[in-house]
C-alpha positions as CSV (number, residue, x, y, z in Angstrom):
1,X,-4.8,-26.7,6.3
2,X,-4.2,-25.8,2.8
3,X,-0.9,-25.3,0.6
4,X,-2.5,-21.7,0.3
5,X,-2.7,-21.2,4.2
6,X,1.0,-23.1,4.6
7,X,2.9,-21.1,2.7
8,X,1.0,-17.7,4.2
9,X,2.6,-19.0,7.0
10,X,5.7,-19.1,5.3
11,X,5.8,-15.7,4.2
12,X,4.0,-14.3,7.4
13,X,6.6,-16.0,9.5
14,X,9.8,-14.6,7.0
15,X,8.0,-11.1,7.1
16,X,7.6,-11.3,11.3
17,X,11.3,-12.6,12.1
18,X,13.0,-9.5,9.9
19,X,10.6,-6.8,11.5
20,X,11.9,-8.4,14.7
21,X,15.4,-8.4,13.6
22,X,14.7,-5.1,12.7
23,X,13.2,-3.3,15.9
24,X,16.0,-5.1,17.6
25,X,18.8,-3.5,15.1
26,X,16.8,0.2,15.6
27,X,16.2,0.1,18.9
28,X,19.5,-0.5,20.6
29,X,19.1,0.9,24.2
30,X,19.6,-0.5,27.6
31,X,16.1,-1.2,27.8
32,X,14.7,-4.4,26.2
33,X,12.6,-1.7,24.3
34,X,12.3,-3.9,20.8
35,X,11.1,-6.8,22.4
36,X,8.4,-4.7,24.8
37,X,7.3,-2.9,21.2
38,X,6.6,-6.2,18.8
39,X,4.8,-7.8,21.7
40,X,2.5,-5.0,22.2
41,X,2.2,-4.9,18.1
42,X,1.8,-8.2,18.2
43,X,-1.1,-8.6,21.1
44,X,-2.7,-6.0,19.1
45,X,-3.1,-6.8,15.9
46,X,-3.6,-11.1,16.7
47,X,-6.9,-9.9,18.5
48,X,-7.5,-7.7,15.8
49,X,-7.1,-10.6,13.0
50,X,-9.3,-12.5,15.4
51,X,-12.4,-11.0,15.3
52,X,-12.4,-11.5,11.7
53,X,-13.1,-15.0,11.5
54,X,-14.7,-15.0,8.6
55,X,-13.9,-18.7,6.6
56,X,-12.6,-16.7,3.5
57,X,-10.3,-15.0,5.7
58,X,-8.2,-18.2,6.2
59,X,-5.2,-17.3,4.4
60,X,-4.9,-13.8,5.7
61,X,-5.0,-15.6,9.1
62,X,-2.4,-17.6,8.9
63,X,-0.4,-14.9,6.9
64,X,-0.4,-12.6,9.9
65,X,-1.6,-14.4,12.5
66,X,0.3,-17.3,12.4
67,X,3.0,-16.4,10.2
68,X,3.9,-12.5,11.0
69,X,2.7,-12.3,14.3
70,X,3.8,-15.6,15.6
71,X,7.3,-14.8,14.2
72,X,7.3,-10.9,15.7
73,X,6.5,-11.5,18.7
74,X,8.6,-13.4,21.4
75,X,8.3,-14.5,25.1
76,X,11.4,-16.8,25.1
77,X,13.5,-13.1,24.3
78,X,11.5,-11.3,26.8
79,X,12.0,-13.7,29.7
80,X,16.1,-14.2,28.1
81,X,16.0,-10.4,28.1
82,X,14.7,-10.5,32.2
83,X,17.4,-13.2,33.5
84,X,19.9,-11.1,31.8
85,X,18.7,-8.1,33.8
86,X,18.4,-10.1,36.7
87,X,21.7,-11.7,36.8
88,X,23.3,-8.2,35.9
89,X,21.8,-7.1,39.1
90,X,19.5,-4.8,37.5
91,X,16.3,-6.0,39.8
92,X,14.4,-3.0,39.3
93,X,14.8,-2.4,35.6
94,X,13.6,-6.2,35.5
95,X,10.6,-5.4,37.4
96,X,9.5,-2.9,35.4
97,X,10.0,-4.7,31.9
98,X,8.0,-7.5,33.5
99,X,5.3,-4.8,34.6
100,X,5.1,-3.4,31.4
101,X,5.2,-6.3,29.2
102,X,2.1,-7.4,31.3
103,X,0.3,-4.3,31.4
104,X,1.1,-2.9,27.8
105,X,0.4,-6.0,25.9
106,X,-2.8,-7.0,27.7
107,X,-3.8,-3.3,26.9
108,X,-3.0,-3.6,23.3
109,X,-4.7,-6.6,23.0
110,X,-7.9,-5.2,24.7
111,X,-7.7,-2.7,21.8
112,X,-7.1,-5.0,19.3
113,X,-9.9,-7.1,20.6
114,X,-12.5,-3.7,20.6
115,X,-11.5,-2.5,17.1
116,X,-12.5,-6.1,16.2
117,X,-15.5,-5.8,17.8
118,X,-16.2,-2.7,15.7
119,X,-15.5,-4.4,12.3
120,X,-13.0,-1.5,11.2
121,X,-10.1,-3.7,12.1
122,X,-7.7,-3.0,9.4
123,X,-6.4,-5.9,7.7
């Protein structure tokens, strides 16, 4: 790995965790809705970024594959987020932030995966 791709990781990653921080700070609701909406952003566009695998595409990888995306999205908040609603008694809003997590992001990344497959990912 090069100094080039390292440090796209760097800013990728600096970029990802303040977007988080961000969709958490905007998106205040009783619902784990930030979390749900940068996973699905996130298994969309890492699909995306894969399909272009082109060598000279290396830094942008790890720029916003490793860095951004790897810092945006978050499965040890979304299963925090479910024990909370668990042990708050709130079973069935649990269920269905599991459900949808599931469902969404494996959607999302189907896209991401099909616009790849198209070549107009955007990037």
């Amino acid at each position: 790995m090069s100094w080039v791709e390292l440090g796209g990781i760097a800013l990728g990653g600096a970029g990802g965790a303040l977007a988080r921080a961000l969709a958490g700070r905007l998106l205040q609701t009783d619902f784990p809705l930030a979390t749900l909406l940068v996973n699905i952003a996130g298994s969309f566009l890492l699909p995306c970024l894969h399909g272009m695998a082109a060598p000279e595409t290396a830094a942008l990888h790890a720029l916003l594959g490793a860095g951004f995306c790897g810092a945006l999205t978050t499965f040890s908040t979304f299963i925090l987020e479910t024990a909370i609603l668990l042990r708050t008694g709130q079973r069935q809003r649990a269920a269905v932030y599991v459900a949808a997590t599931l469902v969404l992001c494996s959607l999302a990344s189907a896209g991401g995966f099909s616009l790849a497959a198209l070549h107009a990912c955007p990037a």
